[in-house]
N, C-alpha and C positions, 0 to 999 in steps of 0.2 A: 250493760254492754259497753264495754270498751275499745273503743277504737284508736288502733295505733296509726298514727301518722307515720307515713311510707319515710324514710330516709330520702334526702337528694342524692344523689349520685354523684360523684366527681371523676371526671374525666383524668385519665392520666397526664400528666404534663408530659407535652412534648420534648424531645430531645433536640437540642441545639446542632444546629447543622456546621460543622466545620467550615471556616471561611474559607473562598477558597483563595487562592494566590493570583494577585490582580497581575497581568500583562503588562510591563513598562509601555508609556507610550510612544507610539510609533518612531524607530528609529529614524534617520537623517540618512538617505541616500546618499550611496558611495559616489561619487565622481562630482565636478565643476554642478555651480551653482549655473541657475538658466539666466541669470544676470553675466554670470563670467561666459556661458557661450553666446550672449549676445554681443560681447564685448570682442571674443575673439574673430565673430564674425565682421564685425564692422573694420575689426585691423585686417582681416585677408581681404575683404572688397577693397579699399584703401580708393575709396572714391571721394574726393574733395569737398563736395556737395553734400553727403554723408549716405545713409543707409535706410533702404526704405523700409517700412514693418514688413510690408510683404514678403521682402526678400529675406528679413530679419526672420520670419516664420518657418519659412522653407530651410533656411539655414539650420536653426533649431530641431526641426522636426528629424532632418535627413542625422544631425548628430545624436540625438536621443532614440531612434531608432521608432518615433510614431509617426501615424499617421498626419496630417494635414485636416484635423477636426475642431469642434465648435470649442471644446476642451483646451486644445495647445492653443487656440485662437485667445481665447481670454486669459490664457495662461500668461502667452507672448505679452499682450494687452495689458497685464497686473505690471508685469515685470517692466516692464519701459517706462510707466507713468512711474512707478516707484522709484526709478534710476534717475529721472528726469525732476522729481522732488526733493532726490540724494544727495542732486549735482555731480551724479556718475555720467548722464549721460547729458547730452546738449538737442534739445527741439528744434531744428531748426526746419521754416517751413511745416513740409511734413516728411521728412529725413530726420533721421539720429547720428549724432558723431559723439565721442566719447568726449567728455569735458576736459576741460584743461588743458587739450592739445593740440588746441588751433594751432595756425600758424603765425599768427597775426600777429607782429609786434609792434611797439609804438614806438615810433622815432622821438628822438626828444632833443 
């Protein structure tokens, strides 16, 4: 009696799935950076003392067209401390004025 060992089987190989075409990453919104309408705001309050986030917020929100949420709050919040590191913006107290254009000159 001879007994034949069954053959293995092989599976067809798969076909390669075409790549598909990867999405560029996210484009760069059309209009002013929220550091330039923070800056425009603080030139139309034009208060000596400077500008306070709160008002810096509502200023932002009302020209971006959002709401007043946790969202634009930490947005507002990134964007100041990073201006304030840049030496775009001036901390003073707890008001913003935009750097370099105190008034203040030295008599000499």
């Amino acid at each position: 009696m001879t007994e034949s060992v069954p053959q293995k089987q092989v599976a067809p190989k798969k076909q390669k799935r075409e790549k598909k075409e990867k999405k560029p990453a996210s484009q760069k919104k059309e209009g002013p950076s929220t550091l330039d309408v923070i800056k425009e705001c603080i030139r139309s309050k034009k208060d000596r003392k400077g500008t306070s986030r709160q008002t810096i917020l509502k200023y932002v929100c009302d020209v971006t067209h959002h709401d007043v949420d946790q969202r634009m709050r930490s947005l507002v919040n990134r964007v100041l401390k990073a201006g304030v590191e840049k030496k775009k913006l001036q901390l003073v107290g707890a008001r913003y004025k935009i750097a370099g254009t105190s008034s203040e000159t030295k008599k000499t």
